[in-house]
C-alpha beads as a LAMMPS data file, in Angstrom:
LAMMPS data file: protein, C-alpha beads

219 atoms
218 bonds

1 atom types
1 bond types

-500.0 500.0 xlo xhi
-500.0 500.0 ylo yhi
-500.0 500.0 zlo zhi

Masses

1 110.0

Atoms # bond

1 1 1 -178.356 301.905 -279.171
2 1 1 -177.110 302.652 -275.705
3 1 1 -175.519 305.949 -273.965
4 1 1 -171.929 303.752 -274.625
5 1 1 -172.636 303.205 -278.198
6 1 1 -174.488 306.375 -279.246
7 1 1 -170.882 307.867 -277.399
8 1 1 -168.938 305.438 -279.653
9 1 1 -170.353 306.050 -282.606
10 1 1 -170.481 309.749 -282.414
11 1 1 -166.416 309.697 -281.674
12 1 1 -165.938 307.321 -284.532
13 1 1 -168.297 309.783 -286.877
14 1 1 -166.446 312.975 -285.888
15 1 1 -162.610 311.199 -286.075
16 1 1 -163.557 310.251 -289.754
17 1 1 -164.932 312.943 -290.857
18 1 1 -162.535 315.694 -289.770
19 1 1 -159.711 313.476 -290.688
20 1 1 -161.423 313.987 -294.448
21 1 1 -162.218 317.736 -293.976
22 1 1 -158.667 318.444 -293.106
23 1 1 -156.844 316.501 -295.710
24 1 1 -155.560 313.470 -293.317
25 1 1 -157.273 311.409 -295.368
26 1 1 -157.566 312.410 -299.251
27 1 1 -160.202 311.506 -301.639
28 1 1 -160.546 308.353 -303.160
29 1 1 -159.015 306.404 -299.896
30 1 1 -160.536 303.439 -298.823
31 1 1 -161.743 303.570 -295.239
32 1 1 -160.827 299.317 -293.667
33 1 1 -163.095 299.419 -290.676
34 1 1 -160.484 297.426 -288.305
35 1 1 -157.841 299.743 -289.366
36 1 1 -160.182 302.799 -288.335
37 1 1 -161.268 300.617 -285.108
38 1 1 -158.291 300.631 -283.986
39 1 1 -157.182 304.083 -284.611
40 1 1 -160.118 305.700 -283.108
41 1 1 -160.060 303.130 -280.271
42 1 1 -163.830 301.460 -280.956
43 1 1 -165.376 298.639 -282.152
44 1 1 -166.328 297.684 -285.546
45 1 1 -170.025 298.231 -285.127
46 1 1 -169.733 302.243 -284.517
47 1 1 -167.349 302.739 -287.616
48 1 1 -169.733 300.800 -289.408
49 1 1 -172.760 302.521 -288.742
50 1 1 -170.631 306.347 -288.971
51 1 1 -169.836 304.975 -292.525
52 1 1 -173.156 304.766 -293.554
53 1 1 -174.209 308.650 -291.666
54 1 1 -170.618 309.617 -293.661
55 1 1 -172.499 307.924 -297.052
56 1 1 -175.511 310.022 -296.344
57 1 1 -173.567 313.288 -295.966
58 1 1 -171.848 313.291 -298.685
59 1 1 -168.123 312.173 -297.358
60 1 1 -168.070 308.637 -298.075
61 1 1 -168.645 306.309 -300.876
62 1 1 -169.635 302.808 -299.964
63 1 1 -168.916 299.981 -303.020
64 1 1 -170.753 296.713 -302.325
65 1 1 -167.982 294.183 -302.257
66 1 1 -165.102 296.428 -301.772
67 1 1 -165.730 298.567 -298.719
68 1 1 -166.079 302.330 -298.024
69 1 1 -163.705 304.781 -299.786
70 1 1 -163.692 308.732 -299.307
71 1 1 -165.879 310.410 -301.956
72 1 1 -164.207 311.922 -304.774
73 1 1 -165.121 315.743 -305.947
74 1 1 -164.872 316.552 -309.565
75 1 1 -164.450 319.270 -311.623
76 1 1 -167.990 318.907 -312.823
77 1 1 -168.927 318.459 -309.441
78 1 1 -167.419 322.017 -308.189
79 1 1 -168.599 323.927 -311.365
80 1 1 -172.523 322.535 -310.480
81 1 1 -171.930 323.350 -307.085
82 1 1 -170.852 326.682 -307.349
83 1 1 -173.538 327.433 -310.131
84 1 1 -176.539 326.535 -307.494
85 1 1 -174.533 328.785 -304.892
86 1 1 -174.185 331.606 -307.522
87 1 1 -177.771 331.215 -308.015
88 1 1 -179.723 331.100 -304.716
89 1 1 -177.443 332.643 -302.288
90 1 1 -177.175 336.267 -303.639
91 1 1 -181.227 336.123 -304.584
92 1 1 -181.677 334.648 -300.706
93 1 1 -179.783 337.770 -299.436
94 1 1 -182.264 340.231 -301.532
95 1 1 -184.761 339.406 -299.070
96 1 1 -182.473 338.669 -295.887
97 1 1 -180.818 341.917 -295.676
98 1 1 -183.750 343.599 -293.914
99 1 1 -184.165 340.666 -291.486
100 1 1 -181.174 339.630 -289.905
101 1 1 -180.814 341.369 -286.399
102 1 1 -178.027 344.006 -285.638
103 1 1 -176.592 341.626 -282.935
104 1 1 -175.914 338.876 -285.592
105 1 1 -174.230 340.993 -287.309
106 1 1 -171.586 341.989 -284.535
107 1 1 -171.541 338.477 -283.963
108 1 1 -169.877 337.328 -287.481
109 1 1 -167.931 340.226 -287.391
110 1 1 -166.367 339.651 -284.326
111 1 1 -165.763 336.032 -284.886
112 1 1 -164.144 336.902 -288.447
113 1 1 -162.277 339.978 -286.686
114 1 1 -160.693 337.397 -284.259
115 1 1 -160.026 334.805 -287.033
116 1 1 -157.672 337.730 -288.707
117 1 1 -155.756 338.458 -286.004
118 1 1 -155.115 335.076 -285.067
119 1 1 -154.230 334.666 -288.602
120 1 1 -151.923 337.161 -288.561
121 1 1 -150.054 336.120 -285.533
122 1 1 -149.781 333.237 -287.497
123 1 1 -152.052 330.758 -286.256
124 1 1 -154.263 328.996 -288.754
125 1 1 -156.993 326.600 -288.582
126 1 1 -158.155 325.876 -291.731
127 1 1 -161.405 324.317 -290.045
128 1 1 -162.307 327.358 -288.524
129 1 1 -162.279 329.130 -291.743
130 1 1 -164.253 326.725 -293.592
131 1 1 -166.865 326.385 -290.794
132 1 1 -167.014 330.186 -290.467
133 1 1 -167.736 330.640 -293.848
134 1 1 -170.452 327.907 -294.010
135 1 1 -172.089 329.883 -290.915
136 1 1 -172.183 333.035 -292.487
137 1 1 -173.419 332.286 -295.890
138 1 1 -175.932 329.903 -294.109
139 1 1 -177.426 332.308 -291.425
140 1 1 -177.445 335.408 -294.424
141 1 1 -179.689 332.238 -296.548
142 1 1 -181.536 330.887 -293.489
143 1 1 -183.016 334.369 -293.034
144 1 1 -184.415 335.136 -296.841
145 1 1 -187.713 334.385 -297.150
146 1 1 -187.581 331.372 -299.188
147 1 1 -186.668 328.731 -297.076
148 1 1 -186.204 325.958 -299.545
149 1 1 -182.851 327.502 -300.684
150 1 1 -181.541 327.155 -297.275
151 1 1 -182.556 323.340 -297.680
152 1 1 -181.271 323.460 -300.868
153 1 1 -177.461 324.378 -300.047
154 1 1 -177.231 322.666 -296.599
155 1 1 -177.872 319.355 -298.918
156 1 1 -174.469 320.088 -300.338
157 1 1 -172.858 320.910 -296.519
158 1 1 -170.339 318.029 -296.818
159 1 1 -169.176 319.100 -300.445
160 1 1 -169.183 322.621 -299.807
161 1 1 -167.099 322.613 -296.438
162 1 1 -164.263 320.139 -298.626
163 1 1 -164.177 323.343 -301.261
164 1 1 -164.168 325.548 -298.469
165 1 1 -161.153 324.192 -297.423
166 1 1 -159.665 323.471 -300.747
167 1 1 -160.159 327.586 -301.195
168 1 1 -158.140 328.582 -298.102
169 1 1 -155.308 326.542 -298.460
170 1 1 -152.619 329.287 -298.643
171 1 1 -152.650 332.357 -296.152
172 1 1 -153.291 335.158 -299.142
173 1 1 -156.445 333.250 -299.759
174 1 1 -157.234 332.661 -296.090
175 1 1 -156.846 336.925 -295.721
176 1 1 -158.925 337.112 -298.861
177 1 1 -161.823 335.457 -297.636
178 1 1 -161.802 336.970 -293.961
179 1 1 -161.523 340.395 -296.102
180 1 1 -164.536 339.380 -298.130
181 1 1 -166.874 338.549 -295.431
182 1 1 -165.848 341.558 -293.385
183 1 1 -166.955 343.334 -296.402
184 1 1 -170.025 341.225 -297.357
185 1 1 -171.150 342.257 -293.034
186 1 1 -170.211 345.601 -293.830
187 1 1 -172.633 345.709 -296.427
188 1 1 -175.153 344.027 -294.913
189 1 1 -175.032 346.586 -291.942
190 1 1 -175.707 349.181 -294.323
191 1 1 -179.227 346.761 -295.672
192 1 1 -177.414 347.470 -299.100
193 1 1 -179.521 344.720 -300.936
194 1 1 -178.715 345.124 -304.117
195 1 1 -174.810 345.605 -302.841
196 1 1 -174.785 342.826 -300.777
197 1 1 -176.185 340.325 -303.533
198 1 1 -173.283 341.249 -305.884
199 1 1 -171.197 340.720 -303.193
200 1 1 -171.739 337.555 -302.543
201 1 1 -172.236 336.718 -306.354
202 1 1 -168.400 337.868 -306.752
203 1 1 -167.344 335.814 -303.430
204 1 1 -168.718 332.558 -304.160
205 1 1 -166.811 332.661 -307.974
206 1 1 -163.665 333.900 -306.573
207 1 1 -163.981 330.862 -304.299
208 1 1 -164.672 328.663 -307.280
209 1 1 -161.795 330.228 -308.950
210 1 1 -159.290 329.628 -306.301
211 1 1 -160.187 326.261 -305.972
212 1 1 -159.624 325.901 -309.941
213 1 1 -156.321 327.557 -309.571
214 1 1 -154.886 325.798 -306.406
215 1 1 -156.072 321.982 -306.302
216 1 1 -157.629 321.055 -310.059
217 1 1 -155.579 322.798 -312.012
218 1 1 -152.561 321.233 -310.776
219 1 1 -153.738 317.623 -310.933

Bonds

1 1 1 2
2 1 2 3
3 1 3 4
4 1 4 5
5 1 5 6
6 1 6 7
7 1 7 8
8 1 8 9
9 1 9 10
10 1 10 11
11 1 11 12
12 1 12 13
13 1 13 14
14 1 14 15
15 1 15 16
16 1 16 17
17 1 17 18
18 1 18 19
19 1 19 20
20 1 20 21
21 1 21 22
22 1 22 23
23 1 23 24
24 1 24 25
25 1 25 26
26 1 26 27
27 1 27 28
28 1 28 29
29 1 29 30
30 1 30 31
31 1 31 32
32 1 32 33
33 1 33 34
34 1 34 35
35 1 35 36
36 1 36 37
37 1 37 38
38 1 38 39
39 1 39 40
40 1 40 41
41 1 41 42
42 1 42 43
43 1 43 44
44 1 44 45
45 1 45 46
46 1 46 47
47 1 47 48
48 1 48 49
49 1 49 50
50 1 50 51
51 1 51 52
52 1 52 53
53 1 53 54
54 1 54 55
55 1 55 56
56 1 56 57
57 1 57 58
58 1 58 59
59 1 59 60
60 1 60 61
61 1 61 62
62 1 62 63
63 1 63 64
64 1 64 65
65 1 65 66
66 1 66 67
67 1 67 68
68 1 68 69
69 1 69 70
70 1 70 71
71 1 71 72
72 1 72 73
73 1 73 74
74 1 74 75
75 1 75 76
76 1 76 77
77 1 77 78
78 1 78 79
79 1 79 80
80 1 80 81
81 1 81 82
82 1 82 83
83 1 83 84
84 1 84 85
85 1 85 86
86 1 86 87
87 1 87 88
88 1 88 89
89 1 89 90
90 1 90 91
91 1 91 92
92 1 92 93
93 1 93 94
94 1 94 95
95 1 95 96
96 1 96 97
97 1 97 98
98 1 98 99
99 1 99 100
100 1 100 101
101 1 101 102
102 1 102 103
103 1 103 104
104 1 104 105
105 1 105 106
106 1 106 107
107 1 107 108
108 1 108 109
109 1 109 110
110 1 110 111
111 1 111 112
112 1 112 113
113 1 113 114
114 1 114 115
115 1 115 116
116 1 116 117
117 1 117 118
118 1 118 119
119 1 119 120
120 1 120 121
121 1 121 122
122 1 122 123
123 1 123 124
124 1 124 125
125 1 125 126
126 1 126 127
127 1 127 128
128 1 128 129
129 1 129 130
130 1 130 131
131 1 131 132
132 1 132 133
133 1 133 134
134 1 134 135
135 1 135 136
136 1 136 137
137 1 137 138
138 1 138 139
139 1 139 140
140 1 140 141
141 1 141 142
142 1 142 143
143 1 143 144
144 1 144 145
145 1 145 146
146 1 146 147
147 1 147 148
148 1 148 149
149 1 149 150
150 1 150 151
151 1 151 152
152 1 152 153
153 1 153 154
154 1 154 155
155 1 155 156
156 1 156 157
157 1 157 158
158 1 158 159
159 1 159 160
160 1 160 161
161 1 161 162
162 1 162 163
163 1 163 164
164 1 164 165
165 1 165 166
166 1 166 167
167 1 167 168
168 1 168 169
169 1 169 170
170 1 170 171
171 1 171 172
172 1 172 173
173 1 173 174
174 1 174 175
175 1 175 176
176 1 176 177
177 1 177 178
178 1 178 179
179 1 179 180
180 1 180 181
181 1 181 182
182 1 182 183
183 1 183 184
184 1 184 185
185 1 185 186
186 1 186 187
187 1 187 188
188 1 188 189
189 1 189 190
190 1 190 191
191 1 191 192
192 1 192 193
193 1 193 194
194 1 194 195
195 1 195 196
196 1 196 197
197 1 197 198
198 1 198 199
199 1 199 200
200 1 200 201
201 1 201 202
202 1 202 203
203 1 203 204
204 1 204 205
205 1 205 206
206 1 206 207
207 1 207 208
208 1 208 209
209 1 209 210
210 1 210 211
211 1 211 212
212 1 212 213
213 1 213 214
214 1 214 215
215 1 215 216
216 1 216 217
217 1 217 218
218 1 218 219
């Protein structure tokens, strides 16, 4: 593939997907490549070949015969989800506390400081939240010892960032979460193992709850 079609293709991949991420395009909707061609302003070869990288990540669902359509998340599929985060990711931070450098730490915090205040000013991105989040609980997993978990939970990236953003739909639980992760840094500042492990224990199934609450329970 050339510079113009790697270029293509990578425009085509990041339209799609974000238009799934933030709701544009809701599960279950099929995905006509001319339609997207034209919309994204590219041939059909790059929306066919970001179709298949979207298959692979989790976004799309491609039916022989019928075409791609936007993968649907279930119940089950949130409840199994959340279990393997409820899991690994307070265990991972038993051994991470101790390891992730000072600096990192004013990093997040920072970043989550200046999401609040933007939020409170009134300006929300509901993709900033939901890749925040990701980064934090990632980079708190990515330094426990056991790196398979890490593996583990970035395999479910593209499911977790959709119930990220199902989560923060409404500004109390948009404050909620940036007051949780200020909190989960906090304690992670203080190399509060056993602290920070409950923490995130209590995060991840208030996050599972909201989700419950807000989008499946009022199917």
């Amino acid at each position: 593939m050339n510079g113009n079609g790697r270029a293509s293709w990578a425009k085509a991949y990041g339209w799609i997907r974000e238009a799934i991420e933030s709701g544009q395009i809701v599960m279950g909707s099929p995905l006509p490549e001319n339609q997207l061609a034209k919309e994204i302003g590219v041939s059909r070869t790059p929306i066919r070949e970001a179709l298949r990288c979207l298959e692979q990540d989790g976004y799309v669902t491609i039916i022989p015969q019928k075409g791609a359509f936007v993968s649907r998340i279930s119940l089950e599929d949130l409840k199994e989800i959340y279990d393997i985060r409820k899991l690994l990711e307070p265990f991972a931070a038993l051994t991470a506390v101790n390891r992730i450098p000072e600096e990192k730490i004013d990093e997040m915090e920072k970043d989550w400081k200046a999401l609040k205040k933007a939020a409170s000013s009134g300006e929300v991105d509901l993709s900033k939240v939901s890749e925040m989040d990701y980064r934090t609980h990632m980079t708190i997993t990515d330094y426990g010892t056991n790196k398979r978990i890490g593996a583990i939970i970035a395999n479910y990236h593209a499911q977790i960032q959709l119930f990220q953003r199902l989560s923060a739909q409404s500004l109390a639980n948009i404050f909620e979460t940036i007051d949780q992760h200020l909190e989960i840094l906090e304690t992670l500042r203080e190399r509060d193992a056993k602290g920070l492990s409950n923490l995130l224990y209590e995060h991840i199934g208030k996050s599972e709850n909201n989700i419950m609450k807000d989008y499946f329970l009022r199917q």
